[in-house]
N, C-alpha and C positions, 0 to 999 in steps of 0.2 A: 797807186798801191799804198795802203794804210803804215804812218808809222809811228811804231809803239816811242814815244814821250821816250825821252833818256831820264826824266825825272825818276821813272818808275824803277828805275835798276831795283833790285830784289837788297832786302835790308837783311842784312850775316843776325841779326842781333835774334830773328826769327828761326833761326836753323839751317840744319838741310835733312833731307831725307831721303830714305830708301822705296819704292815701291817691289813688291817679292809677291811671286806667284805662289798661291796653297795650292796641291796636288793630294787627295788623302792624308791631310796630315801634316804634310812635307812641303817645309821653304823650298822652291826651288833656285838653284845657285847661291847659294847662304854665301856662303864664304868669297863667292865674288863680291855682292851685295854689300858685306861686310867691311873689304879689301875698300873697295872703294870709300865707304863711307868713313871709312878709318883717316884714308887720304885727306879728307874733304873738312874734315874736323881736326888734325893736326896743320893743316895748311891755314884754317880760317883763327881758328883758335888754338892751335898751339898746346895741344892736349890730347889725351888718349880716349876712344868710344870707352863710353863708360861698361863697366864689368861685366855690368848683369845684360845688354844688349841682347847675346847671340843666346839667352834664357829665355827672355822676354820673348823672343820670337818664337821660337821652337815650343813655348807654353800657346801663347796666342794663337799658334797656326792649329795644333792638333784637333780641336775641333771640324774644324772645315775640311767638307768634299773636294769643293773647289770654289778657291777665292780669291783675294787679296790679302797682302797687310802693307800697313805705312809706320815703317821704320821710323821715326823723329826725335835728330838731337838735337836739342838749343839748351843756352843758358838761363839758369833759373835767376830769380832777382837776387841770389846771392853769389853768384856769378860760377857757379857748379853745372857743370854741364849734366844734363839727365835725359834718360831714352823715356821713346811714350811709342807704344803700338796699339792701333788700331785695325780693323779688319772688315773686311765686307765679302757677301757671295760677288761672286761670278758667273753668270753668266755664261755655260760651257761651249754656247753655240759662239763665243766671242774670241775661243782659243782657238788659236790659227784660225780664222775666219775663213768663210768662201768667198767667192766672188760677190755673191748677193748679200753682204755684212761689207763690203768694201769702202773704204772710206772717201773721203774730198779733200783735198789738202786747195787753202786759201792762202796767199800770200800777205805774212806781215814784215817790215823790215824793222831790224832789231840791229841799231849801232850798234858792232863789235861781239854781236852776237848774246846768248845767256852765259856761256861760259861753262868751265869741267864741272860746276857743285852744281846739286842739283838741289836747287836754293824752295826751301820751304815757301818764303815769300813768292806767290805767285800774281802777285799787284798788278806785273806789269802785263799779263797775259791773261787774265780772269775776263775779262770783255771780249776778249776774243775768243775765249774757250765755252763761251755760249753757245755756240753752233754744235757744241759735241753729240745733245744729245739728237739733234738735226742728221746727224751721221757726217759732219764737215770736220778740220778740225786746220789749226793756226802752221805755213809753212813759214818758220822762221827765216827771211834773210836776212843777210849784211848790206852794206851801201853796195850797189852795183849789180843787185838784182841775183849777189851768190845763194847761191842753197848751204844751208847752216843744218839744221834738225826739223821734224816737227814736233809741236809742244810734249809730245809724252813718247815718242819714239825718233828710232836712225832712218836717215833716207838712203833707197836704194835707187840706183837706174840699172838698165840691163839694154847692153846698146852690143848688138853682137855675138849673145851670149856671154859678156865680159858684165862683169857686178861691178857698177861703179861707185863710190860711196863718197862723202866729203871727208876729209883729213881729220882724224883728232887732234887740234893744233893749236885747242885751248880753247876753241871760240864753243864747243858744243860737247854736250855731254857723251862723252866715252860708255857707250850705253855697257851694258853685262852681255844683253839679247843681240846685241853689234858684233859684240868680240868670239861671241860663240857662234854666231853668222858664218860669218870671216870663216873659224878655224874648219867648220863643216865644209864651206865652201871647197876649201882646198882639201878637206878628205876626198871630197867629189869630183877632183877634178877641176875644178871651174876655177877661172882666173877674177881674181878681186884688185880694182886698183882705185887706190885712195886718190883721190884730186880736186879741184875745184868743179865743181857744177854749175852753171848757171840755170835760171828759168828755163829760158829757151830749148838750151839743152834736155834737161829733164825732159820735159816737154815732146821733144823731139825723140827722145828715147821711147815712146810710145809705152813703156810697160814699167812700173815704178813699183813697189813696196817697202813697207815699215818694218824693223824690225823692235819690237819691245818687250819687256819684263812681264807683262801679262799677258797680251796678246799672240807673242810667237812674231810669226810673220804672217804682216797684214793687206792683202792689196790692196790699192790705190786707183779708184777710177777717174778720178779727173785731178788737175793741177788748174784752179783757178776755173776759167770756163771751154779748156779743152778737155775733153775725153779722153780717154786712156782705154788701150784694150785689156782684156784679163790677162794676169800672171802663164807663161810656158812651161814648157817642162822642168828646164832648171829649177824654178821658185816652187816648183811646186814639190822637186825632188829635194830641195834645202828644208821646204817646211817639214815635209815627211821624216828627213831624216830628225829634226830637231825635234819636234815633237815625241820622237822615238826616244832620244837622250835623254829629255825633260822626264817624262815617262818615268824612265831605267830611274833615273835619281830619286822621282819616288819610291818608285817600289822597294831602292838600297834602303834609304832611309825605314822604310815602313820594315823591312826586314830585321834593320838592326831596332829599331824600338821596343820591338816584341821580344 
């Protein structure tokens, strides 16, 4: 199993950033996206998002159907921290994906993980995130073959009916698309418990998906060179409902703009 150089750790001096779904117009979960990235820059640097951020967004996204934007705070060479957004379509056949948009997850192992910022520098993982547009994309482990993240989204296994996820426990990004996972989950019914995963396991759970900030929820057809079957009723009734939320938060937002 390939392992990403510790040399690579991600360099603070480059930032960290947000990725946010456009819907009509409309960031979706601003204020998480926000919340977080607040955290990530008072923890790194010891400072506040700067002002005009939650502007810059909300100007950037109105054009767009449906897109992206990338939030980005770093220090400028006078040592001032400043927001920079950028924006790209999307894709709509990529939101909440079917079966037949399903992804690959490949194992790399990553000492100690990438950790809660969600580190602009992406050095240590750009070689492996080649295969994206292949339809593969990089399974972060730790030493011992744990399951961490994968590079742009939360991992799920579903062993039982029961959602199993890995801890937020510093080693992996506290996604926004994880935590509103999670709280759906438990509108639904359905039982979620945080713990260690291994390969194997995963693996053995036979039915895995992503949860992220643009995509929703993604299934997952193979872990490395095992196969995986399609997402069941539960995943498929968390993505409904979620896409439903996501939805509604546009259409509030597009309501109050007018």
């Amino acid at each position: 199993m390939a392992l990403v150089p510790d040399a690579l750790w991600p360099d603070r001096a480059i930032g960290v950033f947000e990725t946010i779904l456009i819907i009509d117009g409309s960031p979706i979960e601003l204020e998480a996206h926000l919340e977080r990235l607040s955290w990530s820059v008072r923890d790194l640097f010891g400072a506040d998002l700067p002002s005009d951020a939650a502007e810059l967004v909300r100007k950037r996204a109105s054009p767009l159907p449906v897109g992206r934007l990338r939030l980005t705070v770093a220090p400028t060479s006078g040592g001032v921290l400043a927001a920079d957004a950028v924006t790209a379509a999307v894709d709509p056949g990529n939101l909440f994906p079917s079966w037949e948009r399903a992804t690959a997850l490949r194992p790399f192992v990553v000492r100690g993980g990438l950790g809660a910022h969600k580190w602009a520098d992406r050095a240590g993982l750009a070689w492996t995130e080649a295969g994206e547009s292949t339809g593969w994309l990089p399974l972060v482990l730790d030493t011992g073959d744990e399951v961490l993240e994968a590079s742009r989204a939360n991992v799920f296994a579903v062993e039982d009916g029961v959602l199993v996820t890995p801890a937020a426990d510093g080693r992996i990004l506290p996604g926004v698309a994880r935590a509103r996972a999670i709280a759906i989950a438990g509108s639904l019914g359905l039982e979620v418990r945080e713990e260690s995963v291994d390969v194997q396991r995963l693996i053995a759970a036979g039915e895995v998906f992503l949860t992220g900030s643009v995509r929703g929820v993604e299934p997952v057809r193979s872990v490395g060179e095992t196969q995986l079957g399609p997402p069941g009723e539960a995943v498929a009734e968390l993505a409904s409902e979620m896409r439903r939320v996501w939805t509604e938060i546009a259409g509030a937002r597009s309501t109050r703009a007018s």
